[in-house]
N, C-alpha and C positions, 0 to 999 in steps of 0.2 A: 504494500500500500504506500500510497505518495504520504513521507512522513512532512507534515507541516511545522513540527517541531524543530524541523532543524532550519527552516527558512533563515536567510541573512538578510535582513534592507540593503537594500544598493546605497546608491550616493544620498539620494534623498530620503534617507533615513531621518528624524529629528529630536527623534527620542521624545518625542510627544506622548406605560402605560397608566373611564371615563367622560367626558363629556368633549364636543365637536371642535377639532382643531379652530384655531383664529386665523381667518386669513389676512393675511400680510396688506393685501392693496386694500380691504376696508378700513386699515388702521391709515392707511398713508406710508405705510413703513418700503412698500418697493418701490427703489427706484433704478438705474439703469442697472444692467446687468453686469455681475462683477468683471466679467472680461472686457468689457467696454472703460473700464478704468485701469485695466493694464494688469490683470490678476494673471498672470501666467509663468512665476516662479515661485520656488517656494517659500522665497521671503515675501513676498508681494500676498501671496495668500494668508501667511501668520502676521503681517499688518495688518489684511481686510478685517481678518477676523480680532484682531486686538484690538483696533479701531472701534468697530460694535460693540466687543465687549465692555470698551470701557463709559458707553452710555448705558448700560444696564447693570443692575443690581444682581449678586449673587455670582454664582459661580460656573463653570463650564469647561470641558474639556474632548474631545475626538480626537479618532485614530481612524486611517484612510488607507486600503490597499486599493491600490488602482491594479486592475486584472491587463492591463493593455501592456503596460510593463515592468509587471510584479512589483513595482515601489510602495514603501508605505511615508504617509504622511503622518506626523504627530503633532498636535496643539494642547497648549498645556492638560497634559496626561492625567488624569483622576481614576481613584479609588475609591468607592462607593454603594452604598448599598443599590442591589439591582433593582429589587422589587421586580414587577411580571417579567421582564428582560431576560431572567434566569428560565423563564419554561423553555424557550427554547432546547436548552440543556438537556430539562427534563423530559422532552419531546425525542429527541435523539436518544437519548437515553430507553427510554422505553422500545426504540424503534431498534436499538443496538441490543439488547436482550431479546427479542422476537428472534432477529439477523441469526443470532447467534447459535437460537434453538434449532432454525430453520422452518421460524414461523413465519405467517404472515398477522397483524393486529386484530384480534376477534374485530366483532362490529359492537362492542362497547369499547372496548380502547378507541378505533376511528371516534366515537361520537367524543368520547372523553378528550379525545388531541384535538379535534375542532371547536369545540366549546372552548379550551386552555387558548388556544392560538387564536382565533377569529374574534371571540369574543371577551378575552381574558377575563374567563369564567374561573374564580379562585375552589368553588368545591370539586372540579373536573382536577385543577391541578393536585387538590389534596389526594383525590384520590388515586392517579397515574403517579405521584412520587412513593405514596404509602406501599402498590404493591411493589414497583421498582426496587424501591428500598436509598436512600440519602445513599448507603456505603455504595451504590452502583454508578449513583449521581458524580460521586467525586472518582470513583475509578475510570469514568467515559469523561472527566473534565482533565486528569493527568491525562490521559492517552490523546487527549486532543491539542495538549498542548496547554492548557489554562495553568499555567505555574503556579499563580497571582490569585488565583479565585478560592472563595473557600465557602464551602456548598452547604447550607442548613438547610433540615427535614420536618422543622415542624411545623405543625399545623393548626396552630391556635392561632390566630389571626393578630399580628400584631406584636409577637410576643418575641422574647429576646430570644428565641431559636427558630422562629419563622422564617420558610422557605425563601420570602419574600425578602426576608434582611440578609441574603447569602451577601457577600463582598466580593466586586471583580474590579477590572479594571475596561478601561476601553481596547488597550491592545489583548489583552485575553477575550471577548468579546469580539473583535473583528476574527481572530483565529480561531473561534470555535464558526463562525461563519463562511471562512474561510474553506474548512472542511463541508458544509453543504453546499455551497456553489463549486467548488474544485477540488476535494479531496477524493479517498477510496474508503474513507473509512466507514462508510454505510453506501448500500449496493446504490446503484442510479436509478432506481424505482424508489426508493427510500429516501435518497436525497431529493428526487421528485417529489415527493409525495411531502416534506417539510417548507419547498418552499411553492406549494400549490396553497397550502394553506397561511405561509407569508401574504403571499401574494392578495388574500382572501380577509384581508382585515376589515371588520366592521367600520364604515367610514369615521366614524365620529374617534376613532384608538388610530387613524393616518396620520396624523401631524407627524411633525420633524421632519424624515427623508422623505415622509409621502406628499408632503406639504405641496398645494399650489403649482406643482410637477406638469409641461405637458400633458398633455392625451397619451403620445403617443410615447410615454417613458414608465417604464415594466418598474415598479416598486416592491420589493417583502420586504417585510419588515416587520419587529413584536417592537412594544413600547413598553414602558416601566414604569407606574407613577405613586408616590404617595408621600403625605407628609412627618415630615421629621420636625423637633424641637428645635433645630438652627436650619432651617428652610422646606421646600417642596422640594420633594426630589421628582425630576423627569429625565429616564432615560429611552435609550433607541441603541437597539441596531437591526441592519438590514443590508440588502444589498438592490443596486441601481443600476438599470441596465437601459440605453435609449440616447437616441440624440448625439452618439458617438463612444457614450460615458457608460464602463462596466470598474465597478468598484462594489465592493465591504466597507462599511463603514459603523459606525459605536458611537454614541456620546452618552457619557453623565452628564448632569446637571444639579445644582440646587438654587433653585430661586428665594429669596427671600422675602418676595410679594406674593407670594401664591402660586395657584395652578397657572392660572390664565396668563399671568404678568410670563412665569417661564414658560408655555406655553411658545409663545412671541418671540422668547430669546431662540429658543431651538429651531424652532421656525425657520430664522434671520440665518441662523449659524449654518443648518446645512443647506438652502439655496444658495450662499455664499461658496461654501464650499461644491454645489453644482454647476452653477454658471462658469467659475475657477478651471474646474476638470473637462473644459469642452477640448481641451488637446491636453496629454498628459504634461504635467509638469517639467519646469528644467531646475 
């Protein structure tokens, strides 16, 4: 199998889920597209984006493999709790214990992975982690590469061992993505079948990569949300394919105005980093 653990970044390395997304043009927030201001290195893009940053409150950080020429991109790098971000995981997970029997997912697993994934239904997810098992969760997050993550099993909503408080990173996040759009390590019906139902997110759970996107630009992507006592957290990742641009991409966030206020920031953050990637970076 193609080991994704041992990728190396090239030159441009930089060691860098609700209720209905906010669109950007009824705030007034878009305006020319970042290429149009000269976004096409990869200083130019960690100015666009520090630039924005520094009108908004709270915090943010993404990691970027552009698939056109294996480079990754990094902006200030965070580690944070996932919240829904992490089914994913547990979605491969259950698909990688089937793999392994030389099964395929009863038809209550399928119903239980599209409720977690489409709808980031939290009882679908208790119960696909519960029979999995946390210990299987963290052995398919080693073998995937996730160094940096560390995977909780619980199931009380909220609570300091909730599945939802596991800790990743954005670069462990893109590589466990990494592996459903380009790896071996789940068969290509398998890795079909994870990002059919990316693909298939409830519109009102699309914000961030799916934000405001073309027609004609292929989005998956699970999101992550909920709040913490020093902000909201909103994370993403997914993968973006259309318009020229095939990339993985991850962000944390914590907003410290709430949902909607981060919202907006993530929003801004990856059509920035959209418009940026219409030719790969120098």
């Amino acid at each position: 199998m193609t080991d994704l653990r041992t990728w190396t970044p090239g030159r441009r390395e930089l060691v860098l889920g609700g209720s209905a997304g906010v669109a950007l043009g009824a705030l007034g927030l878009v305006t020319a597209p970042a290429q149009a201001a000269g976004v096409d290195t990869r200083a130019q893009l960690t100015a666009a984006l520090d630039a924005y940053m520094a009108t908004r409150a709270g915090a943010a950080g993404l990691t970027v493999r552009d698939n056109r020429d294996g480079r990754y991109f990094h902006w200030r790098p965070r580690t944070q709790q996932t919240h829904s971000a992490i089914k994913v995981l547990i979605l491969i997970t259950t698909l990688k214990v089937a793999q392994d029997r030389g099964r395929a997912l009863t038809s209550t697993q399928k119903s239980l992975a599209s409720r977690m994934i489409r709808f980031s239904d939290n009882d679908a997810t208790n119960r696909l982690i519960t029979e999995v098992t946390v210990r299987r969760c963290r052995i398919v997050a080693d073998q995937l590469g996730m160094a940096s993550t560390t995977v909780l099993g619980g199931t009380d909503f909220r609570s300091s061992t909730w599945w939802g408080h596991s800790v990743s990173t954005t670069r462990d996040l893109v590589q466990m993505m990494n592996h459903v759009v380009l790896g071996t390590y789940l068969s290509p019906g398998r890795r079909a079948y994870v990002r059919e139902l990316m693909a298939d997110v409830t519109s009102t759970q699309t914000w961030g990569l799916g934000d405001g996107l073309p027609s004609d630009v292929h989005v998956e992507l699970k999101n992550g949300w909920g709040p913490r006592t020093d902000g909201y957290r909103l994370n993403g990742v997914g993968h973006v394919s259309g318009r020229g641009r095939n990339y993985q991409m991850a962000f944390l966030s914590r907003s410290s105005n709430g949902y909607s206020y981060g919202q907006t920031t993530v929003n801004r953050l990856s059509r920035i980093v959209f418009d940026a990637l219409d030719v790969p970076l120098r």
